[in-house]
VOGU-3710 file (C-alpha; in Angstrom, 3 decimals, decimal comma):
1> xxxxxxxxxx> 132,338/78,762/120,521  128,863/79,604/118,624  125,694/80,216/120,013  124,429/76,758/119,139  127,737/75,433/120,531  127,011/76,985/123,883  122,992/75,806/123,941  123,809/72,092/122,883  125,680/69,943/125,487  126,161/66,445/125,242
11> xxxxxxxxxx> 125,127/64,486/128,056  126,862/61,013/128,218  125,146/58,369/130,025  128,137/56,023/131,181  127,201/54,761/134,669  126,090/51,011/134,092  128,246/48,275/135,465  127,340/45,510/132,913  125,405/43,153/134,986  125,715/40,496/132,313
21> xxxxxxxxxx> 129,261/41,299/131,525  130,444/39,696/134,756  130,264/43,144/136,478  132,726/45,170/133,945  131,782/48,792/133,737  130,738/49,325/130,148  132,721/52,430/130,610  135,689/51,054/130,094  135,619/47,910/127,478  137,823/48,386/125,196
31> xxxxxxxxxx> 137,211/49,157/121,684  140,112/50,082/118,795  142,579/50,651/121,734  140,581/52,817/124,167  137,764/52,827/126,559  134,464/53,326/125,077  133,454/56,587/127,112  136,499/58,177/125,427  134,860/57,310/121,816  131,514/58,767/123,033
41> xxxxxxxxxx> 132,889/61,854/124,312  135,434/62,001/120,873  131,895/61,549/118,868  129,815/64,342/120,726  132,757/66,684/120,422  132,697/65,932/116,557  129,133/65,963/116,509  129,581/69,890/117,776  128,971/69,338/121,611  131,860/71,618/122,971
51> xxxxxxxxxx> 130,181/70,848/126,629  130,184/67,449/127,410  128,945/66,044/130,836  129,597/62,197/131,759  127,546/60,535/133,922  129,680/57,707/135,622  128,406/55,032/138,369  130,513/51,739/137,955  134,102/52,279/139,347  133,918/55,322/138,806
61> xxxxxxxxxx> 136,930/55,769/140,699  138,543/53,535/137,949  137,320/55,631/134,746  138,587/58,854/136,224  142,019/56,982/136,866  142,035/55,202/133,361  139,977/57,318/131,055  140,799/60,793/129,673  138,193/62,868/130,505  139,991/66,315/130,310
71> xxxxxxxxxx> 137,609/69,023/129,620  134,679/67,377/130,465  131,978/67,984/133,494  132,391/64,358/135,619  128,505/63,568/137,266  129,052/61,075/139,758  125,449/58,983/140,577  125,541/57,506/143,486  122,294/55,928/142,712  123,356/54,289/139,331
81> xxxxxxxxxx> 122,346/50,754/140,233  118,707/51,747/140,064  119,375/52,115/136,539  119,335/54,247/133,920  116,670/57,160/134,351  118,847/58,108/137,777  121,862/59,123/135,641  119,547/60,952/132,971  118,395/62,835/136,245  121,782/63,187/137,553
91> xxxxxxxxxx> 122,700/64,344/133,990  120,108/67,385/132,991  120,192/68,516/137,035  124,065/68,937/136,272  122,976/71,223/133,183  120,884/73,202/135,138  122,106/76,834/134,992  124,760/76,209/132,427  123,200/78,142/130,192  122,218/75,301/128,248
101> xxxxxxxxxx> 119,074/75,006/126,269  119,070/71,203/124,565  121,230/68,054/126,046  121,986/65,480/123,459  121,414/62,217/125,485  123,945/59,875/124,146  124,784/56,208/125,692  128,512/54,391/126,496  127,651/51,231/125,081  126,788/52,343/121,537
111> xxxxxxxxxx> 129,393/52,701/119,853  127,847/51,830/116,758  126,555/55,524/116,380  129,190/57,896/115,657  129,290/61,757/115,231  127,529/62,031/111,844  124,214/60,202/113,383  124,901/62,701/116,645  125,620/65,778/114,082  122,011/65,428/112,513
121> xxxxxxxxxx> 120,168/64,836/115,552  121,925/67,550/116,825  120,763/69,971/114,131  117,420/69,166/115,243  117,406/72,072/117,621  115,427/75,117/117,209  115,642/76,198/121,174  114,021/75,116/124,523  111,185/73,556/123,195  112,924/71,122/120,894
131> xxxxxxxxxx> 112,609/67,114/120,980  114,374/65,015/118,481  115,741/61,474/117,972  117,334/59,172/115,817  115,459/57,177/113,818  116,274/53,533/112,378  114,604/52,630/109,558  111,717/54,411/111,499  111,854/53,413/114,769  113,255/55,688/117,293
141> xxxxxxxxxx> 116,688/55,142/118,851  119,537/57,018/120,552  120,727/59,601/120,448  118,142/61,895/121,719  118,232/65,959/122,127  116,225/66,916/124,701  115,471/70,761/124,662  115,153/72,334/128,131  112,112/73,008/128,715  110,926/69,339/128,762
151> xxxxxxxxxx> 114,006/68,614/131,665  111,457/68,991/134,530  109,144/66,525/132,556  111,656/64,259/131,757  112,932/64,570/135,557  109,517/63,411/136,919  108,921/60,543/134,942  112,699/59,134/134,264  112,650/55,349/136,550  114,576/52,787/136,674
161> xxxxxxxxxx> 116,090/51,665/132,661  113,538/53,160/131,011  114,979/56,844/130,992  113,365/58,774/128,665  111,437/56,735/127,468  107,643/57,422/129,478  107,763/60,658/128,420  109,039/60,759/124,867  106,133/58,207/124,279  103,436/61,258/125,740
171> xxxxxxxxxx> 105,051/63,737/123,243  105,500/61,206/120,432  103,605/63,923/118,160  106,455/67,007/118,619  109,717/64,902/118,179  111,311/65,328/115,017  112,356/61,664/113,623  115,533/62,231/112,229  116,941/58,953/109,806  120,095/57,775/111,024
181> xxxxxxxxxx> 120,535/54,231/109,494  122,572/54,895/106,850  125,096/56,143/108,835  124,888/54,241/112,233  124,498/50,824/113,710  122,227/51,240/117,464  123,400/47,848/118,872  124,058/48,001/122,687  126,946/46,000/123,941  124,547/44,120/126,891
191> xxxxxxxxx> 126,208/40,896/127,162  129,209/38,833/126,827  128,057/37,947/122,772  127,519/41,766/121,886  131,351/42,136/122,571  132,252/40,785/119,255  131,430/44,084/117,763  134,441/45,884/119,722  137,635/45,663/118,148
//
């Protein structure tokens, strides 16, 4: 494992219990044959991620049971019905004293961004201080590499779906946009008509 290896983790956000899929955890729809946390975790590892911690909420009982997870740190949230900025905070406190100095925050129900759009967001990193996201034609997206030193931040202000997102707006001026839409689709599979773009 190399240096960079070590610092980056990938932090999986796979708690939600699609609310407007009839209650199916997004963890485990099925796309090309297997569960779509097992795709995420596949694409971090590509991406150069050799830690990987998954945040799980929904039945999460059922994903350990049904989804390989070998080799990965499990994060259970208890409080993942409050949304997502609980499991980002369940997430980075589970990175704490790893020896980790950057999580790249990627979501379950994207699996229209692969490893190559995590790879270059990934390269982003130049050490604690770091902040960089995806870009789509310009407009920032997932995923997201969070350096440590702006986990406490990110802890304080991380409520309810919004995640990140409060405090990446504050900092706007030090993340590095990095162009991903040549090489990614961001949809989110949200509701019963995204699912026609799992196969």
């Amino acid at each position: 494992m190399t240096k960079t290896e070590e610092q980056v983790a990938g932090l999986l956000l796979a708690a939600g219990g699609g609310r407007r899929l009839g209650g199916r955890p997004k963890a485990l729809l099925e796309h090309r044959g297997h569960p779509l946390v097992e795709h995420a975790i596949a694409a971090l590892r590509a991406a150069g991620c050799a830690r990987v911690h998954v945040v799980l909420g929904a039945r999460a009982d059922a994903v350990r049971e049904r989804a390989a997870l070998d080799g990965c740190v499990v994060v259970e949230n208890p409080d993942w019905e409050r949304g997502m900025g609980s499991s980002l905070r369940a997430g980075l406190a589970s990175l704490t004293g790893t020896g980790a100095r950057a999580a790249l925050v990627s979501l379950v129900d994207q699996p229209g961004i692969g490893a190559e759009a995590m790879a270059r967001v990934r390269a982003g990193y130049r050490g604690g201080a770091s902040l960089a996201s995806a870009a789509y034609a310009g407009v920032r997206g997932h995923p997201v590499l969070l350096g440590a030193d702006h986990w406490p931040g990110v802890t304080a202000t991380a409520t309810g779906d919004r995640g990140a997102r409060a405090y990446l707006r504050e900092h706007e001026a030090e993340i590095t946009l990095v162009e991903c839409g040549d090489v990614a689709r961001p949809y989110d599979i949200d509701t019963e008509a995204d699912l026609r773009h799992l196969e």
